[in-house]
C-alpha positions as CSV (number, residue, x, y, z in Angstrom):
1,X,0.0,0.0,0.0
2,X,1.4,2.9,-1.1
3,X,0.9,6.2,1.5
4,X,0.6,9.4,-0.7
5,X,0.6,13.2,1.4
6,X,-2.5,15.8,0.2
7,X,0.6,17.8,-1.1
8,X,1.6,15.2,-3.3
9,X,-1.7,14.5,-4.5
10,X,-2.0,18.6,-5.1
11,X,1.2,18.8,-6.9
12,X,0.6,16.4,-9.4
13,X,-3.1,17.5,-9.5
14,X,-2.4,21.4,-10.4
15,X,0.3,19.8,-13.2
16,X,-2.1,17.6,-15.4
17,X,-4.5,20.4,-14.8
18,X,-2.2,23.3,-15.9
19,X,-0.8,20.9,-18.8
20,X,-3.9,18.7,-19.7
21,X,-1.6,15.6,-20.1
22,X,1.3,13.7,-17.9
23,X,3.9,11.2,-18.9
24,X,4.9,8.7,-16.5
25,X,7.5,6.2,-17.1
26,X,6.5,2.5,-15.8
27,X,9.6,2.7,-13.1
28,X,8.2,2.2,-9.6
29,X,12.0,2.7,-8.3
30,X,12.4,5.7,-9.6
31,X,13.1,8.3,-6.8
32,X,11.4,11.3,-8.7
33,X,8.8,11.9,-11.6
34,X,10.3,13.6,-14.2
35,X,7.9,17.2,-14.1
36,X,6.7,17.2,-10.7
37,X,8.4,17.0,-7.2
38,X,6.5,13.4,-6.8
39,X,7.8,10.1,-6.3
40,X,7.6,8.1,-9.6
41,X,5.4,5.3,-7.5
42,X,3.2,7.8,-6.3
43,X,2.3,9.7,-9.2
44,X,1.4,6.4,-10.8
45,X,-0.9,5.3,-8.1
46,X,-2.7,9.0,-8.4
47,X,-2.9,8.1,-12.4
48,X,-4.6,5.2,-11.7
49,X,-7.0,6.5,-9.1
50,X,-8.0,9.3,-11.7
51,X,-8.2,6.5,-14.6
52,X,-10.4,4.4,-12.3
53,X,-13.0,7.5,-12.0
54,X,-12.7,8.1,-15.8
55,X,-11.2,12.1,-15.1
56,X,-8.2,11.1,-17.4
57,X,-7.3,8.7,-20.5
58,X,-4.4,6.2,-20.4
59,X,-2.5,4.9,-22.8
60,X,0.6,2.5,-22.6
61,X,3.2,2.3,-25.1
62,X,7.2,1.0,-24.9
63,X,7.0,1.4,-20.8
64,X,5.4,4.9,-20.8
65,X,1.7,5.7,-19.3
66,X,0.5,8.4,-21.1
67,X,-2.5,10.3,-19.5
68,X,-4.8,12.5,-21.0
69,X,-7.2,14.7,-19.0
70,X,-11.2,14.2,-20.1
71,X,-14.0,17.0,-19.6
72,X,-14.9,15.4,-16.6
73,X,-11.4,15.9,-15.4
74,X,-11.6,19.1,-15.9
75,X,-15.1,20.0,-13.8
76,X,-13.0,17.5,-10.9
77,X,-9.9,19.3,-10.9
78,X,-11.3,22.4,-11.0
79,X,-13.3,22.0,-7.9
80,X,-10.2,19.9,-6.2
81,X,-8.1,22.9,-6.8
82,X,-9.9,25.6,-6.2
83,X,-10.2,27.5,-10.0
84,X,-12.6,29.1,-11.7
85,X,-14.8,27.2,-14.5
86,X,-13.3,29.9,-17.2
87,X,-9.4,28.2,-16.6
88,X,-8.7,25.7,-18.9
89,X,-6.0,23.2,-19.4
90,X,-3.4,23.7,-22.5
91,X,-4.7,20.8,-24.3
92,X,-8.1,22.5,-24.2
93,X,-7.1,25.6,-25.9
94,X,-7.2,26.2,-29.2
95,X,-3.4,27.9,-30.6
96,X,-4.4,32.0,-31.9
97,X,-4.4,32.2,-35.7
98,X,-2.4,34.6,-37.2
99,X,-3.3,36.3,-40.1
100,X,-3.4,34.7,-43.4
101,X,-2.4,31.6,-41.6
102,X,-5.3,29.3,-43.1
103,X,-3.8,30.6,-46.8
104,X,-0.7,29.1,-46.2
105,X,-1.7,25.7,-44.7
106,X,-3.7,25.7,-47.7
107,X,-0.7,26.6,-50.3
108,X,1.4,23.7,-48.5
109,X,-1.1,21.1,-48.7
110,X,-1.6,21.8,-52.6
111,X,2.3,20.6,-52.9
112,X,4.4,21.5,-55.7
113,X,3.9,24.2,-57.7
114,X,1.0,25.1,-59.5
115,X,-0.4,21.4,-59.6
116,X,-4.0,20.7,-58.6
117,X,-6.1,18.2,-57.1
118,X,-3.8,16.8,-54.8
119,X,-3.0,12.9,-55.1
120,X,-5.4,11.9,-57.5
121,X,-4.3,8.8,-59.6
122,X,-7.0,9.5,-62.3
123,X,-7.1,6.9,-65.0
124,X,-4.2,5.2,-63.4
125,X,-6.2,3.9,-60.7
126,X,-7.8,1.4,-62.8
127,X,-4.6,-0.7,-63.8
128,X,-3.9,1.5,-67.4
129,X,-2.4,5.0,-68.6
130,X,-4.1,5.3,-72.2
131,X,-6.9,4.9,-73.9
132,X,-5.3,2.2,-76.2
133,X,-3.9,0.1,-73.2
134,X,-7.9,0.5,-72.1
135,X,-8.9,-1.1,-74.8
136,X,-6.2,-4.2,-74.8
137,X,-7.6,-4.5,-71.3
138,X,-11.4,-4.4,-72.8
139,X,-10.4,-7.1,-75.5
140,X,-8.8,-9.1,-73.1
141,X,-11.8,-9.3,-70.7
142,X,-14.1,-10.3,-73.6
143,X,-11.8,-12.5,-75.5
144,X,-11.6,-15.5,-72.7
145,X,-14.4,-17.9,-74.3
146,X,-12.7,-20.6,-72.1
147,X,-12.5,-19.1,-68.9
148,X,-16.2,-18.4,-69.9
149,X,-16.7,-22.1,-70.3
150,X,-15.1,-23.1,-67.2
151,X,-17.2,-20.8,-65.6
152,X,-20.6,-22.2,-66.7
153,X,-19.0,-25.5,-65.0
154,X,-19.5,-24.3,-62.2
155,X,-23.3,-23.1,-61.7
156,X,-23.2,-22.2,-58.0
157,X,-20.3,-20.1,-57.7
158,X,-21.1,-16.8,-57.3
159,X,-18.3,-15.0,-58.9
160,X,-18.8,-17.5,-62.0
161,X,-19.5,-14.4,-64.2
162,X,-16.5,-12.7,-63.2
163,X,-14.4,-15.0,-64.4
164,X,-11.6,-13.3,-66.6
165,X,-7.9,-13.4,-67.3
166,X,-5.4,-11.9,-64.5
167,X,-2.1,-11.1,-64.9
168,X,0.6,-12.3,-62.0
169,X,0.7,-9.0,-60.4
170,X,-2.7,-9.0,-59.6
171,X,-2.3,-12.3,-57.6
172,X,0.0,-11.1,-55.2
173,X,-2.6,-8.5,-54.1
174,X,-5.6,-10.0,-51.1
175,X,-8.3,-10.8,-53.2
176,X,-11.5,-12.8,-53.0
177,X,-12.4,-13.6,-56.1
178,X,-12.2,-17.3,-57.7
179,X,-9.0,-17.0,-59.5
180,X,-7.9,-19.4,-62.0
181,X,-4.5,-20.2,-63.6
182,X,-3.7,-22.3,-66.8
183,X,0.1,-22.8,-67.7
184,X,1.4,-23.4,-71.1
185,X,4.7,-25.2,-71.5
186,X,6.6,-23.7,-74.6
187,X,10.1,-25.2,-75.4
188,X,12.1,-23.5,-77.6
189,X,14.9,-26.1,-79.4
190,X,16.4,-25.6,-83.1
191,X,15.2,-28.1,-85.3
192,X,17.9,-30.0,-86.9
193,X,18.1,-29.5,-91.4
């Protein structure tokens, strides 16, 4: 059981409420906390307290507890410490614009130079870069009378009309669609005169 002091308690208290969020490293030798005047032990026991009574968020990553405080935090913490309602915490406070500020985030999210739309892949999306490579890839579709055949082989599959020829690229991708794959041996020997 772990003894922790009203002081303690009001130290670490007034520092997630001034900064809205507190890191605490999972150390429970550690002889101090790294912001507040708190041992490392006690400040994690306080966290957890606060966690249990939903005033503040937790999240654990690589030995780290990070804590964020919730609304209901804030009403707690105000009334624990004494502050007005108007007092907020820095997380809770929106950063003042400058100026023209919104124009520039907008100018560095267009990217380079004078090019528009942002990362649109166009007709690229589909697999093909011109029309005549969309039409090899029409022709191709239609021009598969035995994967159409196969198909009507097999009456209860449900992806029996989709049945078309796929290149190998297109196989290493997740799919879940019935895929099928004929192989042609070809040998290629000089005939003797």
């Amino acid at each position: 059981m772990v003894l922790i002091s009203k002081q303690q308690k009001r130290l670490v208290y007034s520092y997630l409420f001034e900064e809205g969020v507190i890191v605490v490293k999972k150390d429970t030798h550690l002889k101090k906390h790294q912001h507040v005047d708190v041992p490392n032990l006690n400040v994690m026991c306080i966290m957890k307290t606060l966690v249990s009574k939903k005033f503040v968020s937790e999240m654990f990553c690589w030995n780290w507890y990070y804590f964020a405080i919730t609304k209901e935090g804030v009403k707690f913490l105000s009334q624990y410490l004494g502050i007005s309602e108007n007092v907020l915490p820095k997380t809770f406070k929106s950063a003042p614009k400058k100026p023209g500020e919104e124009d520039e985030r907008r100018e560095e999210r267009r990217g380079y130079g004078q090019r528009r739309g942002g990362r649109g892949r166009g007709s690229r999306a589909r697999g093909y870069h011109t029309e005549e490579q969309h039409e090899q890839k029409a022709e191709a579709t239609t021009a598969a009378p035995e994967a159409k055949a196969q198909a009507q082989n097999y009456p209860n599959n449900k992806y029996s009309e989709q049945i078309h020829p796929v290149s190998y690229t297109h196989l290493t991708l997740p799919t879940i669609l019935l895929v099928q794959i004929s192989v042609v041996a070809v040998s290629l020997k000089k005939k003797k005169q």
